[in-house]
C-alpha positions in Angstrom: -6.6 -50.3 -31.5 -3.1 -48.8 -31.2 -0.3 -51.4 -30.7 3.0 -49.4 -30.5 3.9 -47.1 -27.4 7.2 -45.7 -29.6 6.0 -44.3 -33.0 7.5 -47.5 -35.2 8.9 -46.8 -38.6 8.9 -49.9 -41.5 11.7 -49.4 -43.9 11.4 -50.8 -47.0 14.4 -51.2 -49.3 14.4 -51.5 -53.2 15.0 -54.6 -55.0 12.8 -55.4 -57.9 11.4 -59.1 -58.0 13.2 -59.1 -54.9 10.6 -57.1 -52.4 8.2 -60.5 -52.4 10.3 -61.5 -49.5 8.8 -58.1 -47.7 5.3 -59.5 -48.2 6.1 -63.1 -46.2 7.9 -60.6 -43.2 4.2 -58.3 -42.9 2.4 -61.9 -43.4 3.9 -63.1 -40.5 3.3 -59.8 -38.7 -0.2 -60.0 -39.7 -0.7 -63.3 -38.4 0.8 -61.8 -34.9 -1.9 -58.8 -34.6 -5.5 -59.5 -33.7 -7.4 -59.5 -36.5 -8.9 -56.4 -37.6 -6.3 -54.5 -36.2 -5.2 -51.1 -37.6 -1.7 -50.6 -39.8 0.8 -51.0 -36.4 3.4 -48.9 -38.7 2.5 -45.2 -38.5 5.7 -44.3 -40.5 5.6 -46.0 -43.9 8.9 -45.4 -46.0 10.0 -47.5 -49.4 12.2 -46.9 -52.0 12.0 -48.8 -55.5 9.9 -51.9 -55.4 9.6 -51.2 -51.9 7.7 -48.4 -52.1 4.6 -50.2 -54.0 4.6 -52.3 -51.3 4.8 -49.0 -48.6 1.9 -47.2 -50.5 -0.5 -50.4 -50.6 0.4 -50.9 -46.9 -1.1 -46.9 -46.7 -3.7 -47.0 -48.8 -5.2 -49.7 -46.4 -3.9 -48.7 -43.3 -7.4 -49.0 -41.6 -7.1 -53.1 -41.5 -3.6 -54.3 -41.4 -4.0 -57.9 -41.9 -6.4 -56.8 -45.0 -3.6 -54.7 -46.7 -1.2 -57.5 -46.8 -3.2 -60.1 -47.8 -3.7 -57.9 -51.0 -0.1 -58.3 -51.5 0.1 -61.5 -50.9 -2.1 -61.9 -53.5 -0.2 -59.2 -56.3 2.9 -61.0 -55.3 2.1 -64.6 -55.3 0.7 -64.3 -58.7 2.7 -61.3 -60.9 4.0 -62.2 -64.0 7.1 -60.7 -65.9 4.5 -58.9 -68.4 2.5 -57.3 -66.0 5.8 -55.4 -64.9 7.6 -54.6 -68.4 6.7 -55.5 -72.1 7.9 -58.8 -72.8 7.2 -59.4 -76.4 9.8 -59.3 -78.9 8.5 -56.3 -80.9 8.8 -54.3 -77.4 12.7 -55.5 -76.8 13.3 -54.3 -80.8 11.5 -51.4 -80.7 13.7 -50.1 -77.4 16.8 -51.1 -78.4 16.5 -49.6 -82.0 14.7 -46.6 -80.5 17.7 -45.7 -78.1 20.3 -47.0 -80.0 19.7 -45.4 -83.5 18.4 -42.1 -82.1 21.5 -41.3 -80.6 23.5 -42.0 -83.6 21.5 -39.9 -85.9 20.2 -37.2 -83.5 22.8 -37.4 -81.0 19.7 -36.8 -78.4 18.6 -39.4 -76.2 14.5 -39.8 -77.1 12.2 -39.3 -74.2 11.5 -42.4 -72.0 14.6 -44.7 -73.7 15.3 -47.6 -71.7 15.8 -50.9 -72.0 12.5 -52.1 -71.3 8.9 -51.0 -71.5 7.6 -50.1 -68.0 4.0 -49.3 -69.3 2.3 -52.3 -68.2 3.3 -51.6 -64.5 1.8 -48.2 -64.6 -1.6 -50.0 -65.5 -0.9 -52.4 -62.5 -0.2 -49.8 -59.9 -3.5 -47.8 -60.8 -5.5 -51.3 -60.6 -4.3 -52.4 -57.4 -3.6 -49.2 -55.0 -6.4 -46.9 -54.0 -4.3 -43.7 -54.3 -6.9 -41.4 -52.4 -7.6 -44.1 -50.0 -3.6 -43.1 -48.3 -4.9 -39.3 -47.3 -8.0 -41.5 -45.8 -5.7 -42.9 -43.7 -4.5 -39.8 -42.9 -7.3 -38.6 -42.2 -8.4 -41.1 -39.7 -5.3 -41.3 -37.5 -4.3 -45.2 -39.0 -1.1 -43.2 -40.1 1.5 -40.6 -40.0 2.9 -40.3 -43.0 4.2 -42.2 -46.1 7.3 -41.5 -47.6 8.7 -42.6 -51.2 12.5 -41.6 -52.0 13.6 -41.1 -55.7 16.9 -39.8 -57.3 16.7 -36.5 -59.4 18.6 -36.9 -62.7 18.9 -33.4 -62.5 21.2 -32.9 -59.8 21.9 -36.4 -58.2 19.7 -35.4 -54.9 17.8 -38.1 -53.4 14.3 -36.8 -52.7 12.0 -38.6 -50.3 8.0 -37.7 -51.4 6.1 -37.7 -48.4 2.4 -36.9 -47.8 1.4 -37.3 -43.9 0.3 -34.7 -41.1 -0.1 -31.6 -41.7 2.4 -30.4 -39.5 5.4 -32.2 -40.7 7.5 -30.1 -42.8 9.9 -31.1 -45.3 13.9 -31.2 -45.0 17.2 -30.5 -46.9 20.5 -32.4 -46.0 23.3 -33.0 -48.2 22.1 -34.2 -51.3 18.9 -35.2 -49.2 15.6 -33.5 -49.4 12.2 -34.6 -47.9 9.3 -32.8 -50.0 6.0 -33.0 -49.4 3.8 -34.2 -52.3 0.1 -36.1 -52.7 1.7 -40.1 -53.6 -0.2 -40.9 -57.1 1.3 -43.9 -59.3 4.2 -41.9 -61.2 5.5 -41.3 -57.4 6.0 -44.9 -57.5 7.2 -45.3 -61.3 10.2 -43.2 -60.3 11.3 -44.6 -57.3 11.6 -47.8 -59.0 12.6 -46.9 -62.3 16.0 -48.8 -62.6 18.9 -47.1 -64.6 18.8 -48.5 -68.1 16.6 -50.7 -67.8 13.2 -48.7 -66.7 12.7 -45.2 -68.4 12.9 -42.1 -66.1 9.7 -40.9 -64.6 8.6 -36.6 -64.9 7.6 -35.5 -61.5 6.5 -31.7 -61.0 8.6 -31.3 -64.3 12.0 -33.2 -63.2 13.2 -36.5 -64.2 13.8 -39.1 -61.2 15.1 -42.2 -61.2 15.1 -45.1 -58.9 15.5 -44.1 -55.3 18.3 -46.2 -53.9 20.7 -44.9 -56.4 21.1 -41.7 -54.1 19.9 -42.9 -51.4 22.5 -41.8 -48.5 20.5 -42.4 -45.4 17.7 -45.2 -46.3 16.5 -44.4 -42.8 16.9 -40.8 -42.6 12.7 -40.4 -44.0 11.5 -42.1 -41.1 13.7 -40.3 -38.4 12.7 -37.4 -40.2 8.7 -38.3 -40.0 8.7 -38.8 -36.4 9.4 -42.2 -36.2 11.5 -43.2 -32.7 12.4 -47.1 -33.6 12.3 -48.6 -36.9 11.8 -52.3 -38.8 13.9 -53.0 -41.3 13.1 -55.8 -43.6 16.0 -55.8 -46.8 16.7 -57.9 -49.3 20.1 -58.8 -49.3 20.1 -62.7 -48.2 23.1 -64.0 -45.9 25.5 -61.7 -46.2 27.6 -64.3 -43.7 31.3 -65.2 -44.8 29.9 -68.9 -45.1 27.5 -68.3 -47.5 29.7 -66.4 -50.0 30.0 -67.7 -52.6 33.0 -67.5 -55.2 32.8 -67.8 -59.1 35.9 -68.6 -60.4 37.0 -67.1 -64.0 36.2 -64.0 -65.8 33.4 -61.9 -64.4 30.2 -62.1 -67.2 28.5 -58.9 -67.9 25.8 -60.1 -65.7 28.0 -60.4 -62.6 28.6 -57.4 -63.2 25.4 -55.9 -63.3 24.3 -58.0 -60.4 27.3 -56.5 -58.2 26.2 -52.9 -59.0 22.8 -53.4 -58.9 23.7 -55.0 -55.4 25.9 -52.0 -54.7 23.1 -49.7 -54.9 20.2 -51.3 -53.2 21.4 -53.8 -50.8 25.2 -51.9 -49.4 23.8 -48.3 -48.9 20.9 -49.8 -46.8 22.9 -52.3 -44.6 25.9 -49.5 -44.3 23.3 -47.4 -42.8 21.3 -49.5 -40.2 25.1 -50.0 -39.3 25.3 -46.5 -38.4 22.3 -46.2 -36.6 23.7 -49.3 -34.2 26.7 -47.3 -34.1 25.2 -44.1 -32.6 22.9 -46.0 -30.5 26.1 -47.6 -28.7 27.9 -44.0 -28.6 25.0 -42.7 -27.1 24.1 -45.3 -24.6 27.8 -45.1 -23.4 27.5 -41.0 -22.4 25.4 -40.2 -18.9 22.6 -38.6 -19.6 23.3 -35.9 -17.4 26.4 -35.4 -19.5 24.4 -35.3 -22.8 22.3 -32.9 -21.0 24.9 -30.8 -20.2 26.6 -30.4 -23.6 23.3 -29.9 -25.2 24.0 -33.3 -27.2 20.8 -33.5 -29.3 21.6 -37.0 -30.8 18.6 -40.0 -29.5 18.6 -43.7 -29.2 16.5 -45.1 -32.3 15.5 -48.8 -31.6 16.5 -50.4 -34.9 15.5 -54.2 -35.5 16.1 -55.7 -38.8 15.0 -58.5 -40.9 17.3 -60.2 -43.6 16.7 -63.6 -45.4 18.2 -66.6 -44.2 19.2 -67.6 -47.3 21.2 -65.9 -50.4 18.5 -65.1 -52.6 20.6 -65.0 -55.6 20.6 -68.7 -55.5 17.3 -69.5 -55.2 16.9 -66.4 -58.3 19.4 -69.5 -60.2 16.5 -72.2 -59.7 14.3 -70.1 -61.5 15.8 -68.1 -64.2 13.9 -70.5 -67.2 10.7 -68.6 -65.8 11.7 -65.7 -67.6 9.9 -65.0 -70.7 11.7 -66.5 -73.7 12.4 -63.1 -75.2 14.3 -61.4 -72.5 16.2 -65.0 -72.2 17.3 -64.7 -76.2 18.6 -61.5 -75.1 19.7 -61.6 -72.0 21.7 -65.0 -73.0 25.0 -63.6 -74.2 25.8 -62.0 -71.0 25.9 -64.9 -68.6 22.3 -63.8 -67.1 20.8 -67.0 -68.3 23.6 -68.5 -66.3 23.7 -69.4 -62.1 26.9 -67.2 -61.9 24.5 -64.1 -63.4 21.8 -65.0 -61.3 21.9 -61.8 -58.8 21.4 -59.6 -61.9 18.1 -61.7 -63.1 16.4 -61.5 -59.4 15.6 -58.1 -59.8 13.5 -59.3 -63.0 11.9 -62.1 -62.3 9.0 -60.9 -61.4 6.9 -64.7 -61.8 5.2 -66.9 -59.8 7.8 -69.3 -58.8 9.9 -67.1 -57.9 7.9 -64.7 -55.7 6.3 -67.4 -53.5 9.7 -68.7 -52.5 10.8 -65.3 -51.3 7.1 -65.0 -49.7 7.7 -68.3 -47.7 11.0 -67.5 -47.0 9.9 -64.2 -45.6 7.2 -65.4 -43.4 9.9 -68.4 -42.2 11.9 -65.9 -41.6 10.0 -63.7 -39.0 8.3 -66.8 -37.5 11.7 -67.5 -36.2 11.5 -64.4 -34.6 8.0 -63.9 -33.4 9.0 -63.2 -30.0 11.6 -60.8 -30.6 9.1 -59.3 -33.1 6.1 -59.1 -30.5 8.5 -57.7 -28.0 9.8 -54.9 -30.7 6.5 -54.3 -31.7 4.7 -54.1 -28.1 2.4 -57.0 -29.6 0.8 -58.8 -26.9 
C-alpha cells in the first residue's frame, strides 16, 4: 500500500544520544499509518546518529510500524557501554595511547580518540539486517538510502547511497553523492565524532562524522528523487524565550556543547531555511515566466519537526546517569555541571534519558497529527 503521491524524503540530522527524539516523531507516525503498512518514506537520508536510525528504517522497509518499534526498543533501553567503552582501563588506555604517542613518535596511532567506539560496532551488526536494505530495494518498499560522512582527506562531505539502479551519483562543491552497498562501518563514520569517536576507513579513506561538512543536509534527498521532505532535528526551542543565558566564564564544556551545536544543529536549520527561501522565490515568479527563462529551480514541500522543549535542559536532569568513569573525567570541565549540559546530551546514551526524548518526540508530532496526515497524504 503506497501512501504518498509526492516521493517523500525523511531527513535525519546527527546528534548523538540526541536522535531518541527521532524515534518518538516515526512512533507517532506509526501510530497514524494502518498497520502493516509499508515504509511511507521512499527517500531515507541520516547523518551521524541519524543515520542508524535511517538504515534500520531500510533494512525493514517492508512493515513500517515494525521497523520503529525495533527502535523503540534499541532506544528505550541503550546504555552508555553499549555505545563506547566505559571502564576506566578503556579511558587510560585512550588518553595515554594518543597522548604519549605523539610525543614520542610524533605520529598520531591509528584509531586515537577519546573513547572506544568498539562496542557500537557489535551493536549495529546485532540489531540491523544489512542485506535486508537491498531487499527493500528490491521489492519497491524504497528508493534509496543515503548516509553522509566527512572525508579527513580533503574536507568533502560524501553522502553513501545504495538505491535504484538508475540513480547516479553527484559532485557539488565539496559535496559528492557516491554509490556504495550500506554495511555497519558506513554507519561508524557518519557518526564518528571528532575526538571523541576514532575515524572510520571506507574504500581506503578516513571519514569522520557527517555533519561536520555537511553543507546542504537536504541536498541527498533532492538529489535521490525526493520532491517534499520531513525533517525531524534535534535542536530543541531555538525561540528567543527559551534561551537561556549562563552568566560568567564559559567552561570547556560550553564550549564544546556550542561547537558540537554548531555543527549538527546550525548547518541543518540554516538549510531548511533556504529551502523555505527558494520555495517563496519561486512561488512568487509565473510559471509561464519560469518557463520562458528556462528557470530549472522546483518547489520542495519542506515540513519540519523540532522539540518543544530545549533538550539541553532536560540532558541537565540526567547527567548522574553517566557512568562514573566518564563523570571523574569529564568533571573538571563543567560537563558534570547544568551549564555543560549541551555537551553531555550527545553522550548520554542511557535509559532515562532516551525515553524522555522518545516521549517528547511522539508529544511532539501528536500535536501535529493533522498537519502530519495532510503532509504525508495519510488518510
Amino acid at each position: 500500500m503506497s501512501l504518498h503521491k509526492k516521493k517523500t524524503g525523511l531527513i535525519l540530522s546527527g546528534g548523538g544520544a540526541r536522535a531518541a527524539y527521532q524515534v518518538g516523531v516515526l512512533m507517532a507516525i506509526a501510530d497514524m499509518v494502518p498497520r502493516g503498512t509499508r515504509n511511507p518514506f521512499p527517500v531515507i537520508c541520516g547523518t551521524s546518529a541519524g543515520a542508524l536510525n535511517a538504515a534500520a528504517l531500510s533494512a525493514n522497509a517492508h512493515n513500517y510500524r515494525m521497523a520503529v518499534k525495533g527502535l523503540e526498543r534499541v532506544w528505550s533501553n541503550i546504555t552508555a557501554e553499549q555505545v563506547y567503552r566505559t571502564d576506566l582501563y578503556a579511558f587510560v588506555r585512550s588518553l595515554l595511547r594518543w597522548a604519549v604517542s605523539g610525543v614520542v613518535s610524533g605520529n598520531t596511532p591509528v584509531n586515537s580518540a577519546l573513547l572506544d567506539s568498539a562496542p557500537l560496532s557489535k551493536l549495529l551488526n546485532l540489531v540491523i539486517s544489512f542485506d535486508r536494505i537491498q531487499q527493500s530495494l528490491d521489492n519497491g518498499d524504497l528508493d534509496a538510502l543515503s548516509i553522509s560522512a566527512t572525508s579527513y582527506a580533503n574536507g568533502e562531505s560524501i553522502a553513501f547511497f545504495q538505491g535504484r539502479e538508475e540513480l547516479q551519483g553527484w559532485q557539488r562543491a565539496r559535496r559528492i553523492g557516491r554509490p556504495a552497498r550500506i554495511q555497519a562501518h558506513h554507519l561508524l563514520a557518519s557518526s564518528a565524532i571528532p575526538i571523541l569517536f576514532p575515524a572510520v576507513e571506507v574504500e581506503g579513506r578516513y571519514y569522520g562524522d557527517g555533519a561536520v561538512r555537511q553543507l546542504a543536509p537536504i541536498s541527498p534527498a533532492l538529489h535521490l528523487g525526493a520532491e517534499r521532505v520531513l525533517v525531524i532535528g534535534v535542536s530543541g526551542n531555538t525561540s528567543a524565550s527559551h534561551q537561556r543565558e549562563v552568566a560568567g566564564y564559559p567552561s570547556l564544556a560550553q564550549v564544546l556543547g556550542h561547537i558540537l551545536n554548531s555543527v549538527f544543529v546550525d548547518t541543518l536549520e540554516g538549510d531548511v531555511e533556504r529551502l523555505e527561501r527558494i520555495n517563496k522565490t519561486i512561488t512568487a515568479i509565473p510559471a509561464e515566466q519560469r518557463a520562458k527563462n528556462d528557470i530549472q529551480l522546483r518547489e520542495v514541500d519542506v515540513l519540519k519537526i523540532y522539540p518543544s522543549q530545549p533538550i539541553d535542559e532536560i540532558a541537565a536532569g540526567h547527567i548522574q546517569e553517566l557512568p562514573k568513569t566518564l563523570r571523574f573525567f569529564l568533571r573538571g570541565s563543567g560537563a558534570t555541571r547544568s551549564p555543560g549540559a549541551a555537551a553531555v546530551s550527545y553522550l548520554l546514551f542511557e535509559p532515562g534519558f532516551t525515553r524522555n526524548l522518545i516521549s517528547l518526540g511522539f508529544r511532539d508530532a501528536m500535536e501535529r497529527e493533522d498537519e502530519l496526515r495532510q503532509f504525508l497524504s495519510i488518510p
